[in-house]
MIBA-240322 format. One record per atom (N, C-alpha, C): residue number from 1; residue in three letters; atom name; x, y, z. Coordinates in Angstrom, 1 decimal, padded with zeros to 4 digits, always signed. Layout:
BEGIN
<NUM, 'ALA', 'CA', <X, Y, Z>>
...
//
This chain:
BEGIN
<1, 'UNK', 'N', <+000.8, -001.2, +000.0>>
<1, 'UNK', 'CA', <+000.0, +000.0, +000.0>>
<1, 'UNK', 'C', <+000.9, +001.2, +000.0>>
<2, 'UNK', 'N', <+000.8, +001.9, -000.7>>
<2, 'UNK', 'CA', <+001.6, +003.3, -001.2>>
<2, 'UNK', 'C', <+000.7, +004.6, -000.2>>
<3, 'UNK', 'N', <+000.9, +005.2, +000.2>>
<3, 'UNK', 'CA', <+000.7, +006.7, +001.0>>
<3, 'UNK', 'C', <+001.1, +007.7, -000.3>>
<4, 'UNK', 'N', <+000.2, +008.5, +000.4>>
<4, 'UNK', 'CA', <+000.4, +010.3, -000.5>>
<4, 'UNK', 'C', <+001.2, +010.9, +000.9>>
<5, 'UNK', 'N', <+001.8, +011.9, +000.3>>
<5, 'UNK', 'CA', <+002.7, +012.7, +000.9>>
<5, 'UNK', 'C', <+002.3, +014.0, +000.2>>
<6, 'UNK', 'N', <+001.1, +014.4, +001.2>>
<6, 'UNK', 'CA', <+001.3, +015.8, +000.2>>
<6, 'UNK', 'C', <+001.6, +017.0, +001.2>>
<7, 'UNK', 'N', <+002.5, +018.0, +000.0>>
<7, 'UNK', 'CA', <+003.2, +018.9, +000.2>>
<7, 'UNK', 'C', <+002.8, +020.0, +000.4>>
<8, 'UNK', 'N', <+002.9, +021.4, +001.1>>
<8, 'UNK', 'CA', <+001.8, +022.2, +001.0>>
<8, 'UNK', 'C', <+002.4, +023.5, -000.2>>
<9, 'UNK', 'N', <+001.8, +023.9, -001.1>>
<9, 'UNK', 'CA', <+002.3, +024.6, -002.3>>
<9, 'UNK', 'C', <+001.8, +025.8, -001.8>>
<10, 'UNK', 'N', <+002.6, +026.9, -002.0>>
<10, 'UNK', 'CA', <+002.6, +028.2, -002.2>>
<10, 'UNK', 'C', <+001.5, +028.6, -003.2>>
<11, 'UNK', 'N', <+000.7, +029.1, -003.1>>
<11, 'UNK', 'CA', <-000.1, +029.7, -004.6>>
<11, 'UNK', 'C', <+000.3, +030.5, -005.4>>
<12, 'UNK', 'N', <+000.4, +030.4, -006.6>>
<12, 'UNK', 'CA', <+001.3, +031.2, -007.7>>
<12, 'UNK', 'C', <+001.2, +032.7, -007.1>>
<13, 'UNK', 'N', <-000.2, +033.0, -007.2>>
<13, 'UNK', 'CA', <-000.4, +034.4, -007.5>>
<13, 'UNK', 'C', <+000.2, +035.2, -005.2>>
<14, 'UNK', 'N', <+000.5, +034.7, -004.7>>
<14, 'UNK', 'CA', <+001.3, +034.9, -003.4>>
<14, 'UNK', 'C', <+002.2, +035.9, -003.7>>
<15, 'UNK', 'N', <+002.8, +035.7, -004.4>>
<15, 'UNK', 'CA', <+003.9, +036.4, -005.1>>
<15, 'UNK', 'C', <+003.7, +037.7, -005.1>>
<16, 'UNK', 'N', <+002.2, +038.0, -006.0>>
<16, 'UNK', 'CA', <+001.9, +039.7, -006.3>>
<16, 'UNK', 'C', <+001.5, +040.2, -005.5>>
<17, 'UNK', 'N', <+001.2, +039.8, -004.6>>
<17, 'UNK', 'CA', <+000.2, +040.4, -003.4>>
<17, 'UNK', 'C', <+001.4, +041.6, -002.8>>
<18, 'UNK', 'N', <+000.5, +042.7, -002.5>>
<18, 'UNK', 'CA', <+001.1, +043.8, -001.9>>
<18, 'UNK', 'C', <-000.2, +045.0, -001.1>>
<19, 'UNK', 'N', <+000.7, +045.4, -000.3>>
<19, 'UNK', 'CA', <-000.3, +045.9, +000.9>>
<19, 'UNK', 'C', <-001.4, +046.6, +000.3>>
<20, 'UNK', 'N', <-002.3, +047.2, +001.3>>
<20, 'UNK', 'CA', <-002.9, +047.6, +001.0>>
<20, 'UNK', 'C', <-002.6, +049.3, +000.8>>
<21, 'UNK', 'N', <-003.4, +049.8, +000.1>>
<21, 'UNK', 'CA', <-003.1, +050.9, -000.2>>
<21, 'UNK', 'C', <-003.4, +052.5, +001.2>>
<22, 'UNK', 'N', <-003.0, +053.4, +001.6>>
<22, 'UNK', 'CA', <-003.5, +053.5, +002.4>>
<22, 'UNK', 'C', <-004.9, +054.1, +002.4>>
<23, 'UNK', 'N', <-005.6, +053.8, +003.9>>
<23, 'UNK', 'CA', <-006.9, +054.1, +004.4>>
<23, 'UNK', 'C', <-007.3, +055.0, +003.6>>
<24, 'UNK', 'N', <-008.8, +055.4, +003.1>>
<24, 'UNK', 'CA', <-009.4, +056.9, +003.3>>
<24, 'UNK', 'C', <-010.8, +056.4, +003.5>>
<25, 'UNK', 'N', <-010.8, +057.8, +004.6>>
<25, 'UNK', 'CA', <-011.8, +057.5, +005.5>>
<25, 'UNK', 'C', <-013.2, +058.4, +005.0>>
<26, 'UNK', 'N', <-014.1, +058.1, +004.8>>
<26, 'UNK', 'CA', <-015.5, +058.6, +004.6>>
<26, 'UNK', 'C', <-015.6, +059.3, +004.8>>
<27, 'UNK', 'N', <-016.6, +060.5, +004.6>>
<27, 'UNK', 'CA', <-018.0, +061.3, +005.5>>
<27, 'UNK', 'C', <-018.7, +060.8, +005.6>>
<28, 'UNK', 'N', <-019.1, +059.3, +005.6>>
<28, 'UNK', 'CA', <-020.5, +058.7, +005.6>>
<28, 'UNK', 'C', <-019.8, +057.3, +006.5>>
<29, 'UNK', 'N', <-021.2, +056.5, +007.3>>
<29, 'UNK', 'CA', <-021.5, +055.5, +007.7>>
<29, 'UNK', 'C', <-021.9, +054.4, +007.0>>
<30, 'UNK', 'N', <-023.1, +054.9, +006.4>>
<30, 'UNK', 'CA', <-023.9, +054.6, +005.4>>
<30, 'UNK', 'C', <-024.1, +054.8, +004.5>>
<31, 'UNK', 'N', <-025.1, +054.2, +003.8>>
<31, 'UNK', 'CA', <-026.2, +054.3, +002.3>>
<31, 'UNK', 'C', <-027.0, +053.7, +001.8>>
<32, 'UNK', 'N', <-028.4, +054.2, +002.2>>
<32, 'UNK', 'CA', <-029.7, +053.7, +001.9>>
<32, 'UNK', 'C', <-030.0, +053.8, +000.6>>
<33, 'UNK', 'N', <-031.2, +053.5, -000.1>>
<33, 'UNK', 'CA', <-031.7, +054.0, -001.1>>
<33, 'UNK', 'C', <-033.2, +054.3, -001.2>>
<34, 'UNK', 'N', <-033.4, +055.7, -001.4>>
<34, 'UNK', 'CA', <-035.2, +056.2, -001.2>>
<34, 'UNK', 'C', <-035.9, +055.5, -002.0>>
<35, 'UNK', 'N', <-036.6, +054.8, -001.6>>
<35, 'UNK', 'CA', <-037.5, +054.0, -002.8>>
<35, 'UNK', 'C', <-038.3, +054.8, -003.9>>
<36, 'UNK', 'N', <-038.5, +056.4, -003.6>>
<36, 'UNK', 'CA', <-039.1, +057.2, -004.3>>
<36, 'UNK', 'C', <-038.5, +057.6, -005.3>>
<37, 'UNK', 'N', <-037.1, +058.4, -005.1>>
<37, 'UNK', 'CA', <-036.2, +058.8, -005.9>>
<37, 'UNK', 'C', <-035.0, +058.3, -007.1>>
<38, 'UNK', 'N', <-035.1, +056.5, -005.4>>
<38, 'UNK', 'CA', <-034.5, +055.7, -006.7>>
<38, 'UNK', 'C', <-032.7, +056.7, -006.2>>
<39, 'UNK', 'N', <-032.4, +057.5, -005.0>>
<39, 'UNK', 'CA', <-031.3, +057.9, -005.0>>
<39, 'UNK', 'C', <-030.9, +057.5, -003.6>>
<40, 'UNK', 'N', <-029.4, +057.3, -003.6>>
<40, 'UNK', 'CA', <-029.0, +057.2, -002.4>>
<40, 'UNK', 'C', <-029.0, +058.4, -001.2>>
<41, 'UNK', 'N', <-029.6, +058.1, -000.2>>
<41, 'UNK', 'CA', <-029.3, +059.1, +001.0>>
<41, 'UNK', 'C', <-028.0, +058.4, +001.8>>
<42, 'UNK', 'N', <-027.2, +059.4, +002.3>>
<42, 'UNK', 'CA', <-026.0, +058.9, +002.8>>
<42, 'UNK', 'C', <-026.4, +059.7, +004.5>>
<43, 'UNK', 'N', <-025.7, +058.4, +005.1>>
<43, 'UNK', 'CA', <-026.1, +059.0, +007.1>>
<43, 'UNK', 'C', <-024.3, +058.7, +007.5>>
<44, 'UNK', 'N', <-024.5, +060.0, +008.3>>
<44, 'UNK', 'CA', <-023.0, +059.6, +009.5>>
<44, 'UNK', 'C', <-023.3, +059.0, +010.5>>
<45, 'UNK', 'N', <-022.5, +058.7, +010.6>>
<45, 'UNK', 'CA', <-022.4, +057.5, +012.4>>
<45, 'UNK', 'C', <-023.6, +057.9, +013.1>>
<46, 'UNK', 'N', <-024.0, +059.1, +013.0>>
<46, 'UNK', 'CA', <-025.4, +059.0, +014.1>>
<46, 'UNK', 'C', <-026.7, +059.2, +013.4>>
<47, 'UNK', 'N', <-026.5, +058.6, +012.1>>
<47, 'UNK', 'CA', <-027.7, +057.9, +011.4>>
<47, 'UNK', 'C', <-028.3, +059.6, +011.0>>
<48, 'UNK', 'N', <-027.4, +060.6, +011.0>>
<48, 'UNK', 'CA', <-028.4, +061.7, +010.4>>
<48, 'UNK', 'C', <-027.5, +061.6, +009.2>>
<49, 'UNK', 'N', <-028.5, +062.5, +008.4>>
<49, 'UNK', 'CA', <-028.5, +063.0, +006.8>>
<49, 'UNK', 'C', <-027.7, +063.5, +006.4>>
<50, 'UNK', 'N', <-026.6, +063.4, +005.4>>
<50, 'UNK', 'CA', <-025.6, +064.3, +005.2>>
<50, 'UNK', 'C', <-025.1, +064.5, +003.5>>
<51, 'UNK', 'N', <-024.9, +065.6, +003.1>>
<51, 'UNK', 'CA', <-024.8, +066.0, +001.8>>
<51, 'UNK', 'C', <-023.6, +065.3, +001.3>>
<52, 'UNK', 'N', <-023.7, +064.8, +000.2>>
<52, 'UNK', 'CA', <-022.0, +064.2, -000.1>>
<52, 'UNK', 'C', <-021.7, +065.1, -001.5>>
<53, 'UNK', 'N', <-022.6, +066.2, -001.6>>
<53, 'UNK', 'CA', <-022.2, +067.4, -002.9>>
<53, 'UNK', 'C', <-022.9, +066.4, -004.3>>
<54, 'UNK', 'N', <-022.4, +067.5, -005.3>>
<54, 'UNK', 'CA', <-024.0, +067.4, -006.3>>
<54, 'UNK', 'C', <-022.1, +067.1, -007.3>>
<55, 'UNK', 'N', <-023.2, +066.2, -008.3>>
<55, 'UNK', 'CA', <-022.3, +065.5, -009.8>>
<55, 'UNK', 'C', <-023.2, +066.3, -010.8>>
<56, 'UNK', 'N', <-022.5, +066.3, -011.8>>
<56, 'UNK', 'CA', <-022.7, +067.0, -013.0>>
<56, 'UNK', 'C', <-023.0, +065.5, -014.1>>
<57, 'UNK', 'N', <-024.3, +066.0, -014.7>>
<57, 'UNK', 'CA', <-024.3, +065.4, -016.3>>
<57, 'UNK', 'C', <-023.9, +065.3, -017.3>>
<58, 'UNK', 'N', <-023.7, +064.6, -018.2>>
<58, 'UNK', 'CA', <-023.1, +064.5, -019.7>>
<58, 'UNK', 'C', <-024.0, +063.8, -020.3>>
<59, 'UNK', 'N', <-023.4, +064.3, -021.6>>
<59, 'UNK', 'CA', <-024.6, +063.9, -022.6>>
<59, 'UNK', 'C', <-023.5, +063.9, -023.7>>
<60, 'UNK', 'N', <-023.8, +062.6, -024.7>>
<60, 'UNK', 'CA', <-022.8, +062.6, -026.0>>
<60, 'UNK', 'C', <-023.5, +062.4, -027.1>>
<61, 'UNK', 'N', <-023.3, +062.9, -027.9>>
<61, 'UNK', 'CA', <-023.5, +062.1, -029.7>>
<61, 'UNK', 'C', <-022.7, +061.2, -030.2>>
<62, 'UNK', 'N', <-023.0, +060.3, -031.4>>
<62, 'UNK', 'CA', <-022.5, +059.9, -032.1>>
<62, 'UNK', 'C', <-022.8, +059.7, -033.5>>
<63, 'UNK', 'N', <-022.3, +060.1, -034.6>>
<63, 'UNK', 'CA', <-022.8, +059.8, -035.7>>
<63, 'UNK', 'C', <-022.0, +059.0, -036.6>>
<64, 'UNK', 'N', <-022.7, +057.8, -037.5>>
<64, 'UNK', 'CA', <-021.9, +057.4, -038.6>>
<64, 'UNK', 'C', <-022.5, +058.3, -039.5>>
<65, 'UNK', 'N', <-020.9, +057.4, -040.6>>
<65, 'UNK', 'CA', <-021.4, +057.7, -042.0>>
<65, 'UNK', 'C', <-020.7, +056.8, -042.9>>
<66, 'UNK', 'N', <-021.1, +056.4, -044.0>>
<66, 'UNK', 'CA', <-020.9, +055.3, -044.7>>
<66, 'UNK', 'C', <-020.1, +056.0, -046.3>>
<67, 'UNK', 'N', <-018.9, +055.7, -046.9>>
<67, 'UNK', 'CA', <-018.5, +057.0, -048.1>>
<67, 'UNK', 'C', <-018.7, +056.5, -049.3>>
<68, 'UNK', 'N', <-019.2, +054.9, -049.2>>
<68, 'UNK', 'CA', <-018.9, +054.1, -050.4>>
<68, 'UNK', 'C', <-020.0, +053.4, -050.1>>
<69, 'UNK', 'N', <-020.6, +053.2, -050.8>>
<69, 'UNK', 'CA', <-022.5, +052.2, -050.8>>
<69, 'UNK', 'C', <-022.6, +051.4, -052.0>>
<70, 'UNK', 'N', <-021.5, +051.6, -053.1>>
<70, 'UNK', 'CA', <-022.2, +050.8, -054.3>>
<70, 'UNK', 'C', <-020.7, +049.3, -054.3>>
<71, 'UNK', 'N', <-019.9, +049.4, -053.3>>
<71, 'UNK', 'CA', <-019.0, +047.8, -053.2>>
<71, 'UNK', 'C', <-018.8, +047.9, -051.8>>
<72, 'UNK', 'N', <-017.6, +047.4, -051.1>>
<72, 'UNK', 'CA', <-017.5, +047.3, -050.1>>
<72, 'UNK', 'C', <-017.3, +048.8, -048.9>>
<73, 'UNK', 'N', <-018.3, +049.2, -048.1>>
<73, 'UNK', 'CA', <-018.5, +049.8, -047.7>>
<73, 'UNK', 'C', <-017.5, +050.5, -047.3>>
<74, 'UNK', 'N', <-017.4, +051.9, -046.7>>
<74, 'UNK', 'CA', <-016.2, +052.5, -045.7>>
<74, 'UNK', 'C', <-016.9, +053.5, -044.6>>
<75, 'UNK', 'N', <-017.1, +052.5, -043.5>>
<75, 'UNK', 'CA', <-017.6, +053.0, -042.6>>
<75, 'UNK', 'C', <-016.2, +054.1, -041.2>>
<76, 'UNK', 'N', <-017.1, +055.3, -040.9>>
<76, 'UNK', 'CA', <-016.7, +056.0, -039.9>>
<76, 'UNK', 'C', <-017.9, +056.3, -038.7>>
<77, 'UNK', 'N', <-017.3, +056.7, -038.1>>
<77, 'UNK', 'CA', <-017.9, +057.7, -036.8>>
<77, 'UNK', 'C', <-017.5, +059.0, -036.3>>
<78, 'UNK', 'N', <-018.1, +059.8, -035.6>>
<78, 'UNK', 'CA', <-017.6, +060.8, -035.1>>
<78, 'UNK', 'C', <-018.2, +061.2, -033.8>>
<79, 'UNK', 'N', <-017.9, +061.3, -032.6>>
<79, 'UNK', 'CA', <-018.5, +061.6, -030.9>>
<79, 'UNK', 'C', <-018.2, +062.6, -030.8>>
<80, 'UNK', 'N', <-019.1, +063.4, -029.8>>
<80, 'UNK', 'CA', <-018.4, +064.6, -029.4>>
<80, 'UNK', 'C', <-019.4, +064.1, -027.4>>
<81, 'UNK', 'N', <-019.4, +065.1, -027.0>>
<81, 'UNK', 'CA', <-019.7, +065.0, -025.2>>
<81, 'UNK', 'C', <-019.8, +066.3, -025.1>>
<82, 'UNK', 'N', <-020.6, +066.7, -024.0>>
<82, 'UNK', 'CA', <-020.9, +068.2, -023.0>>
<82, 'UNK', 'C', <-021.3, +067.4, -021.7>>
<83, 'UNK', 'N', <-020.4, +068.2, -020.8>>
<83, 'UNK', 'CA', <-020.5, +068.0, -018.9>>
<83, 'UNK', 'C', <-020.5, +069.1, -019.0>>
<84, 'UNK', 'N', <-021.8, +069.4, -017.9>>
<84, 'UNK', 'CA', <-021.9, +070.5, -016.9>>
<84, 'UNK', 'C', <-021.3, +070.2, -015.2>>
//
């Protein structure tokens, strides 16, 4: 009768591991979500309401265009964006 002998392996990826980066710490505890708004309310440690500041929207286009229609096509695009 033969026995295993097993060895304990290192896991490849052991290797890359590196600390963590450091800490940063919140203004918030939490984050609910208003079922009306569909947005998150954020609370500090004593469960009151606190502003976490306003984001801005964007909005983008895109248009093709096609230069060649009667063989093999030559398609492009062009995007542009606006943030407030």
């Amino acid at each position: 009768m033969t026995t295993a002998v097993e060895t304990a392996v290192r896991p490849w990826g052991a290797g890359r591991l590196a600390p963590y980066p450091t800490v940063t710490h919140r203004p918030y505890a939490s984050v609910t979500l208003d079922p009306d708004t569909q947005l998150g309310i954020y609370a500090d440690h004593t469960g009151k309401a606190i502003e976490m500041g306003k984001h801005g929207t964007s909005s983008g286009t895109e248009t093709s265009t096609n230069t060649n229609s009667d063989s093999a096509p030559d398609q492009g695009h062009d995007q542009d964006s606006q943030q407030d």
